[in-house]
N, C-alpha and C positions, 0 to 999 in steps of 0.2 A: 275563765281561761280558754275555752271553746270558742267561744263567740271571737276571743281576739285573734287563739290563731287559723280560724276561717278568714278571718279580714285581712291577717296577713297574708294567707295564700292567694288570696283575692287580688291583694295589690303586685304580690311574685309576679301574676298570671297575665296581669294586665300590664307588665313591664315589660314578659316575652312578648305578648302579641304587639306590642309595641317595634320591639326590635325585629322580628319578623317583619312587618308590615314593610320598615323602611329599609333591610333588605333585599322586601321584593321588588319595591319602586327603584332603589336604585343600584343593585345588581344586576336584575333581571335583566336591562337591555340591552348590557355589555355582552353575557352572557349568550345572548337570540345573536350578535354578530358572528359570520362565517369565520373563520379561519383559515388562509391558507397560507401554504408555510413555501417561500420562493426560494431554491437552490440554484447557488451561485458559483462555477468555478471556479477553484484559487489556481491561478497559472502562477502568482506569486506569492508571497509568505501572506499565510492568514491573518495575520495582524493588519498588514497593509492593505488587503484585499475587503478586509469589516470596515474600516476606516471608511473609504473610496464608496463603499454602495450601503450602507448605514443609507443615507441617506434618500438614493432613491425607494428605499424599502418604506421611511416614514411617508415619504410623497405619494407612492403607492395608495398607503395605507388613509391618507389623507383625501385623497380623488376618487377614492371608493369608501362609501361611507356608514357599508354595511358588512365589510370585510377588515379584517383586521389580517396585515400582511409579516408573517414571520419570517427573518431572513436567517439560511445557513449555509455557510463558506466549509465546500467542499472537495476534496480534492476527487477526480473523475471515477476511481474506484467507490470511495464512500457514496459518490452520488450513484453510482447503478445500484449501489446496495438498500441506497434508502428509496430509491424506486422499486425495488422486488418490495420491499415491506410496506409499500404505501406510507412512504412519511413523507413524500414531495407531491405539491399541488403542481407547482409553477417552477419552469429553471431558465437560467441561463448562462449559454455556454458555446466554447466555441465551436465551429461548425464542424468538424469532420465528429467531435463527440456528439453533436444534434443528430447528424445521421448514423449513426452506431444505434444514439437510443430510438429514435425515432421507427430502426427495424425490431430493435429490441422490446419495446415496449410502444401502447396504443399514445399517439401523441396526437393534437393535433401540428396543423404545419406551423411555417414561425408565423409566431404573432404581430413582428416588428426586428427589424435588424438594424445592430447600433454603428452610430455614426461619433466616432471620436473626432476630438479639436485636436489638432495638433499642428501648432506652428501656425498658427490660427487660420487653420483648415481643417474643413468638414471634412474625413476620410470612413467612408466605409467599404473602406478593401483594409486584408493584412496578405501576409505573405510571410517569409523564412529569411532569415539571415544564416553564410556561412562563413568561419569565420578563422582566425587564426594568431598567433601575435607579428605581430611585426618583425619580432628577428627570425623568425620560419621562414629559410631563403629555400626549401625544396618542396612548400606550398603556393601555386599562383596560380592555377586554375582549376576547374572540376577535375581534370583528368589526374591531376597529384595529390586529392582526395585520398585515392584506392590506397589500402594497405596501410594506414597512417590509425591513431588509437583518434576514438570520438565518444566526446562528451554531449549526451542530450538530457530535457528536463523530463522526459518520456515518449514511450513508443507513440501513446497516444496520442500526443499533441500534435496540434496541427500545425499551428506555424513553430513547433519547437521540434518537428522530427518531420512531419509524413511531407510536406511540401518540399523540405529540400531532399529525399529520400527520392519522390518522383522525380526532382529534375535533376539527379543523379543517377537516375533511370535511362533518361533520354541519353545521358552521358556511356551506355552503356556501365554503369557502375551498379551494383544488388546491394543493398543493405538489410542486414548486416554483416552477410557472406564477404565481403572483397573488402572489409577493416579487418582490421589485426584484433582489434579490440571495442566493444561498444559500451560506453559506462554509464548507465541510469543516475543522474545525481540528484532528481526532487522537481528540481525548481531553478528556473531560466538563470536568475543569476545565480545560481551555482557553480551553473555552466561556463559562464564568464570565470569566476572566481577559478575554476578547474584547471580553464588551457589557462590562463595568466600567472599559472601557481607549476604547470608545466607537468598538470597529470592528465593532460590530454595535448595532443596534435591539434583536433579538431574541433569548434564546439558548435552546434544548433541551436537557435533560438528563434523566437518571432521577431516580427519586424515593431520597432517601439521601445522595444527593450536598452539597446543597446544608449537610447539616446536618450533613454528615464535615468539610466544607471548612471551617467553625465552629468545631467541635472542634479541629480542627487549627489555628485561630487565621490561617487564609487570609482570612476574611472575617467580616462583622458583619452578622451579619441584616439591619440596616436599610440595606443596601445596595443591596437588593432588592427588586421589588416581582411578587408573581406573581396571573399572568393565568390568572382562570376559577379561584379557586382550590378544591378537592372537598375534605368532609368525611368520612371514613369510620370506623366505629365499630373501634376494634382496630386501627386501622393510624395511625402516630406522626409519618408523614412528610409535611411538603409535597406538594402533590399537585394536577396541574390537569385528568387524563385519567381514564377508568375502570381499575380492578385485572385486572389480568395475573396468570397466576400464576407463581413465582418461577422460578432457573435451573436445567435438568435436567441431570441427570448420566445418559450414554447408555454403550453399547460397540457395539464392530461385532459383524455376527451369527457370527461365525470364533470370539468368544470364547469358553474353554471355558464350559459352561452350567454348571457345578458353580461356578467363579467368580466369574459373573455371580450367582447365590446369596451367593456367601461376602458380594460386593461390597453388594449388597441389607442386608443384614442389618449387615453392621456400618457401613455409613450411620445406617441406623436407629437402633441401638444408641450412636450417640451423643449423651452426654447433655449439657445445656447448662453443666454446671460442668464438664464432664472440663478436659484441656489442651490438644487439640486444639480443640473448641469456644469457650476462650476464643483460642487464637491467633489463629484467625480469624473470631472474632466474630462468631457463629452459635450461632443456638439450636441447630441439626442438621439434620438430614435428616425428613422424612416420607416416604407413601405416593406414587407419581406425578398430580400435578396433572391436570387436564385442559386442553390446552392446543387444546382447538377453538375456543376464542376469538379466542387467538392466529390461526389458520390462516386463520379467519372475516375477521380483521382483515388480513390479508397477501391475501386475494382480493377485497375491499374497495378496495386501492388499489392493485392489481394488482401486488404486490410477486414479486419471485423467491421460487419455483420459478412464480406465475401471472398474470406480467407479459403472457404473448402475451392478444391480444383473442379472444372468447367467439366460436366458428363463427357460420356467418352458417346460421339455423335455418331449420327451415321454417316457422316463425312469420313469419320477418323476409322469407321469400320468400311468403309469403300473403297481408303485408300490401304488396307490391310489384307482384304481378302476379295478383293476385288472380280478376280474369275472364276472365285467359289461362287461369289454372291449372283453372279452374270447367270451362269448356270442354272445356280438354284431359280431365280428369277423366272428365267425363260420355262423351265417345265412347271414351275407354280402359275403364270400366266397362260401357258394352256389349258391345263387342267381347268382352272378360273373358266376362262373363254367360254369352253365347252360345255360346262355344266355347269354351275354357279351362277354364274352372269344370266345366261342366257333363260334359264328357269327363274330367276329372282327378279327379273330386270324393271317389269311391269310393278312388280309390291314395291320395289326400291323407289321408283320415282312417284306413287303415291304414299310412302311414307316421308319421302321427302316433302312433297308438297304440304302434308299436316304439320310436318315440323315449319317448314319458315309459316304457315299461317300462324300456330302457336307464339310462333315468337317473334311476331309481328305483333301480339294480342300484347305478348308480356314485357314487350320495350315500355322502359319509361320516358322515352324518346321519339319526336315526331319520326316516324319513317313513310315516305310516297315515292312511287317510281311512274318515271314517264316514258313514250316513245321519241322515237328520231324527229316526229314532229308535232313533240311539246305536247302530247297529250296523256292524261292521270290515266293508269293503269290498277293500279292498288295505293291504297293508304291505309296505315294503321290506324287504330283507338286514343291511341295519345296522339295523335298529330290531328284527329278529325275535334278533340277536346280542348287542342289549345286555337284552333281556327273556328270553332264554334259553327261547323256543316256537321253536316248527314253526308255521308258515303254516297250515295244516288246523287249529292248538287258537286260533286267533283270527278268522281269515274268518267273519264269520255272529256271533262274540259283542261283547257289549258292553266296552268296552276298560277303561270306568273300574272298572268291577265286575271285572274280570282283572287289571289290574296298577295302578291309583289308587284303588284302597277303603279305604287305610288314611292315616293321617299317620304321617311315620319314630318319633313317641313311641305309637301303636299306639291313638289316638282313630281310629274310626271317620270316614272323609272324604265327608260326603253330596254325592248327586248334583248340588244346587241349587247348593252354592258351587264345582262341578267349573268352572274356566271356559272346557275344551272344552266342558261343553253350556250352558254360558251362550252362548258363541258360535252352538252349532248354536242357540238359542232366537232372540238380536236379532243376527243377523251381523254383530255388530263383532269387529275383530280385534283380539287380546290376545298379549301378550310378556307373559311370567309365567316366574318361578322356582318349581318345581314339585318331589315328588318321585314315582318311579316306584317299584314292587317288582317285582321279577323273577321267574320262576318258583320262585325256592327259596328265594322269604321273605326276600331284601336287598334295603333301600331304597336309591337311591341319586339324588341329587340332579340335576336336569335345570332345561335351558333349555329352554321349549314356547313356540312359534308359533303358534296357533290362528286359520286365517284361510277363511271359507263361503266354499264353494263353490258354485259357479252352475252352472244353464244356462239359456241364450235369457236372463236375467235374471230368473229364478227360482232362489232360493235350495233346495239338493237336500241340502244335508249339510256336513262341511266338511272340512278337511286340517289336520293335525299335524303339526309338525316339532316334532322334540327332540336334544338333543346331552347326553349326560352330563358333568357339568359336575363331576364329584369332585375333579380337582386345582385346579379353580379355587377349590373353596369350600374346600379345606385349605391352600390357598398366604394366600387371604383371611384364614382362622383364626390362621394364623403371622404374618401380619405386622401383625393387631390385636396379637397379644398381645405383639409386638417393639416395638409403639409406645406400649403402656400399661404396659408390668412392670419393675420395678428388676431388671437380670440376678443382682443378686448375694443380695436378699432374696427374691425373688419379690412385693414388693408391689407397689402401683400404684406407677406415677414421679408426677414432681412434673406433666407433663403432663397425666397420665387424672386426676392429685388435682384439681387446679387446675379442669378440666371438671367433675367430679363436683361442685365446691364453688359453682358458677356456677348448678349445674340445684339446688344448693340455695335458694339464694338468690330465685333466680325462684321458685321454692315458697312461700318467707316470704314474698316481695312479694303471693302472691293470694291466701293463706290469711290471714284475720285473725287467727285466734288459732292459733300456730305456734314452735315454739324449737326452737331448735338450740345448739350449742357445740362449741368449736376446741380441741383442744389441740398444743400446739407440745410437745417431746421431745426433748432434749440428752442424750448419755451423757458423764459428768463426767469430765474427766482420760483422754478417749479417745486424746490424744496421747499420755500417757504410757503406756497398754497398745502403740500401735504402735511406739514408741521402745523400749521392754521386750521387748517379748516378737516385734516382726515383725508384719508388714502383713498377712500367713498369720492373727496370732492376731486381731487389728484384724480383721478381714473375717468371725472364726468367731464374733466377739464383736457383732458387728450382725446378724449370722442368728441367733444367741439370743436378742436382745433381741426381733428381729421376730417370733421365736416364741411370747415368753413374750408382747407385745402380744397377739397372737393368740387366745391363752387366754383371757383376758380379754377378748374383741369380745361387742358382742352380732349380732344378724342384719344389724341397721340400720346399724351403724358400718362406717367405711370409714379402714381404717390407710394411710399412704402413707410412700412415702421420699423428700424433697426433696433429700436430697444430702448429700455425707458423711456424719456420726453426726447429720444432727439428720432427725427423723420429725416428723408431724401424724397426728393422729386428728380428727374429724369424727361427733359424735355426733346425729344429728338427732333431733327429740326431749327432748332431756335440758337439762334449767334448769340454768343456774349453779350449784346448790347439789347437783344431780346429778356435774355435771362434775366437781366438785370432790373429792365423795365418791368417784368412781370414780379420779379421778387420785391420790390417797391410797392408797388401797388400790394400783394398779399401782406406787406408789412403792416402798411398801412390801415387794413380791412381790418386787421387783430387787433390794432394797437384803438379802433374805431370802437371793434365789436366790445360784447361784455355777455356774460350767460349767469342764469338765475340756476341755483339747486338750493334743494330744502330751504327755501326763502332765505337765500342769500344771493347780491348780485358782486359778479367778481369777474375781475378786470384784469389780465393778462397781455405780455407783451413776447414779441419774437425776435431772436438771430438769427440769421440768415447767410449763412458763406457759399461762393458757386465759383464752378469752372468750366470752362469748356473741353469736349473732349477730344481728342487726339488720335491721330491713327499711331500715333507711336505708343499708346497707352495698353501693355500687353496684358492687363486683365482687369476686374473693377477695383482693383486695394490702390491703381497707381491714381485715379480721378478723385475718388472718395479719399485719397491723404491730400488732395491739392485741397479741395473744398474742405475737408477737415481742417487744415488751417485758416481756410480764409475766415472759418466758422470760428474759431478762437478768436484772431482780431476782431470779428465782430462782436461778440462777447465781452471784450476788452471794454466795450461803452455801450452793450446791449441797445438793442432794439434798434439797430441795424439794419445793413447791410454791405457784406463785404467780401472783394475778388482776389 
């Protein structure tokens, strides 16, 4: 009985380390991935709001493959609370609450600002709606606002309060002093629901709202009537305040910085057809906005984080006791004169002179001054480190003939448009992106300061500050070319085409005698190469095609990729009967060619619709619908082409 149950525990033992083992293989790695958890704010009902970004949270989560991305839909109180506690990595949200937290709490700045589809337009502004019902005959402009009861989704919000609050500012109107009544209701269509139900006069909302709530068959336009309402070119929404720009998507500074990359970039990279940009109904992401308007407009009406009142200055104390202070002045500047100054004067200008050496030493910033003509007088430690001299091979010479003589393409850089000695000539001070060459012949890009210097007020020479700005202009360079390039062809996207086709247009409109022509590009039967052969050969079979286009460009034309298999070409220049000629022959080339993958050879064929463009044509959707049709008739018997 021994002997057996030793054998039994034997085989127990050799079951756990069994089930351990394959625990560790395959828990473990799920386990080693980061977590960070992205807060999202609900401006509308959290149900709707999960729905809507579910999705870019798995995308997220998919494009980074070492982070697993948690999403929580929260309303702007909840989200500062779970930022005191650290339970938020990553938010996004809209802007006047990005700068609230942003004082609030270490952030870094936006990562990427969103650009909504709507009306099928890219919009990255929002703005405020105000608003009223239709039979409110003693509401019709800002000024019949005052005294009247108002319905908002929060003080917080920006396009639901603080944007039309400011331009009821300029109204001379104060909110919420000059209402009768201000009622907090949650959430935007509340607000709507409020004045329509006739327990408000007035109601606020963002701009978007009003025309989702439509859509959604909540309301009928004519049920509405809005106050002050703005016109703006490229933006599709109702609108009664000036444009903000859209919601930022931020992280805390703890994020890894490799991440914050990853995160950067696949914002961008997303394109307006993917599945993630249709779930939540967004053109995508761009570069980050500039949101000092916003900040401008939160200290305007003294909004949190700059709600306290402005010090009481000494302005406001000059204009208060003014011939106390004159008095007191005048016997404390003798007294001074007399003995103070006049005993300390000599220690004073050599502790001054230790201090700017010192802090000449501890700039992290080139700093060099020169005379009235052009020659180094001092430079600092960072500026002799990033020029790669010794202080003796610059003291005494002239700086732009030693490291600015040349331009980085190796044109000679004359002295007249240097504008350090533009500055030493009229002492205006100039911020200029500049570049420098080193002692060993590398240029490399800088930020220059150029601001004369004085004495007694006399202008004597001036001062240089410079910072080498190289990861800034290569981070610049990456993420132009993340927001104009199809990742998978390398052409332009439908974004940079779309711009390109716009600065054509303006061209036709001021040239009188001027052509251009569109061609739109379908590959035939391209479902059936993906259903055949794999989504692998589908993706090698539009990098052929974008190739063999390519051969075929001339200097002037410009290929692009609109999304899935259909492309446009943009020939300026070229008459209808050109276009024509040249879409024939690339018909032809395709219907010639054939490309070999994973030992398969396969043979594809193209349509081809085009138009010429027009000076009557007021932006690219009216050219891209003619050629969109001619692109259907051709389709009609593929492998075409047709006007």
């Amino acid at each position: 009985m021994d002997a057996k149950s030793e054998l039994m525990k034997c085989r127990t033992m050799k079951k756990w380390l069994t089930a351990a083992t394959l625990c560790i293989f395959f828990i473990a790695p799920a386990l080693a991935k980061e977590t960070l958890t992205l807060g999202i704010f609900a401006y509308r009902p959290k149900p709707i709001m999960e729905a809507t970004y579910q999705p870019l949270a798995k995308y997220l989560d998919r494009r980074l493959p070492d982070t697993n991305i948690r999403l929580r839909i929260l309303t702007q109180e909840e989200m500062e609370h779970a930022l005191q506690q650290g339970e938020l990595d990553l938010l996004f949200t809209n802007p006047s609450h990005f700068v609230l937290l942003r004082h609030q709490n270490k952030l870094t700045g936006a990562i990427a600002t969103l650009v909504r589809l709507e009306k099928n337009q890219p919009v990255d502004s929002l703005g405020g709606v105000i608003f009223t019902t239709r039979h409110h005959q003693k509401i019709e402009k800002l000024s019949d606002v005052k005294g009247h009861t108002l319905a908002v989704p929060g003080m917080k919000f920006l396009g639901g309060y603080q944007t039309q609050a400011f331009e009821l500012l300029q109204a001379g109107i104060r909110l919420p002093n000059d209402m009768s009544a201000v009622s907090v209701v949650g959430s935007h269509d509340e607000v709507v629901n409020a004045v329509l139900a006739g327990k408000a006069d007035v109601g606020f909302v963002r701009t978007s709202i009003i025309e989702s709530m439509v859509s959604e068959g909540k309301i009928t336009p004519s049920d509405l009537k809005i106050i002050n309402q703005q016109s703006f070119s490229h933006f599709p929404f109702l609108v009664s305040t000036h444009l903000y720009p859209e919601w930022a998507f931020a992280a805390l500074p703890y994020v890894n910085k490799k991440t914050v990359r990853e995160l950067a970039v696949a914002l961008l990279e997303i394109e307006p057809d993917s599945p993630v940009a249709k779930a939540a109904d967004i053109y995508g992401f761009t570069a980050p906005g500039d949101y000092l308007p916003v900040e401008n407009l939160a200290r305007a009406l003294r909004l949190p984080p700059f709600e306290k009142a402005p010090a009481f200055t000494p302005k406001d104390a000059w204009a208060r006791w003014s011939l106390q202070l004159s008095a007191g002045a005048i016997a404390i500047g003798i007294i001074l004169a007399l003995s103070i100054l006049l005993l300390l004067a000599n220690r004073r200008i050599k502790q001054q002179e230790k201090a700017g050496r010192m802090h000449l030493a501890a700039l992290g910033e080139g700093v060099f001054g020169i005379t009235l003509e052009g020659q180094c007088t001092f430079i600092n430690p960072a500026a002799l480190s990033m020029l790669g001299y010794a202080e003796h091979e610059i003291i005494g010479q002239n700086p732009h003939a030693l490291f600015h003589h040349h331009h980085p393409d190796g044109e000679i850089y004359p002295a007249e448009d240097c504008p350090v000695i533009q500055t030493v000539k009229d002492g205006v001070v100039r911020h200029v992106d500049d570049w420098f060459t080193n002692k060993d012949g590398r240029t490399f890009p800088v930020s220059v300061v150029a601001t004369p210097l004085e004495n007694r007020g006399v202008q004597v020479g001036a001062v240089i500050a410079f910072q080498d700005i190289s990861e800034r202009k290569n981070l610049e360079e990456k993420l132009n070319a993340l927001a104009t390039t199809d990742v998978l062809t390398g052409l332009p996207n439908r974004r940079h085409f779309f711009s390109r086709m716009s600065e054509e247009l303006a061209r036709m409109r001021r040239l009188d005698v001027y052509v251009a022509s569109l061609l739109m590009l379908d590959l035939d039967h391209f479902k059936r190469i993906n259903d055949s052969y794999g989504h692998a050969t589908g993706d090698a079979a539009l990098k052929h095609f974008a190739a063999l286009m390519q051969k075929d460009l001339r200097e002037t034309d410009l290929v692009g990729r609109l999304g899935g298999e259909e492309f446009a070409i943009l020939m300026p220049g070229a008459s209808l009967d050109d276009a024509v000629a040249r879409a024939e022959r690339l018909r032809k080339l395709i219907e010639s060619d054939h490309f070999h993958h994973e030992g398969m050879d396969i043979q594809y064929t193209v349509s081809i619709g085009l138009t010429q463009l027009t000076r009557h044509d007021t932006d690219p959707d009216v050219p891209l619908a003619r050629a969109d049709n001619a692109l259907f008739r051709a389709k009609e018997k593929r492998n075409c082409v047709a006007t």
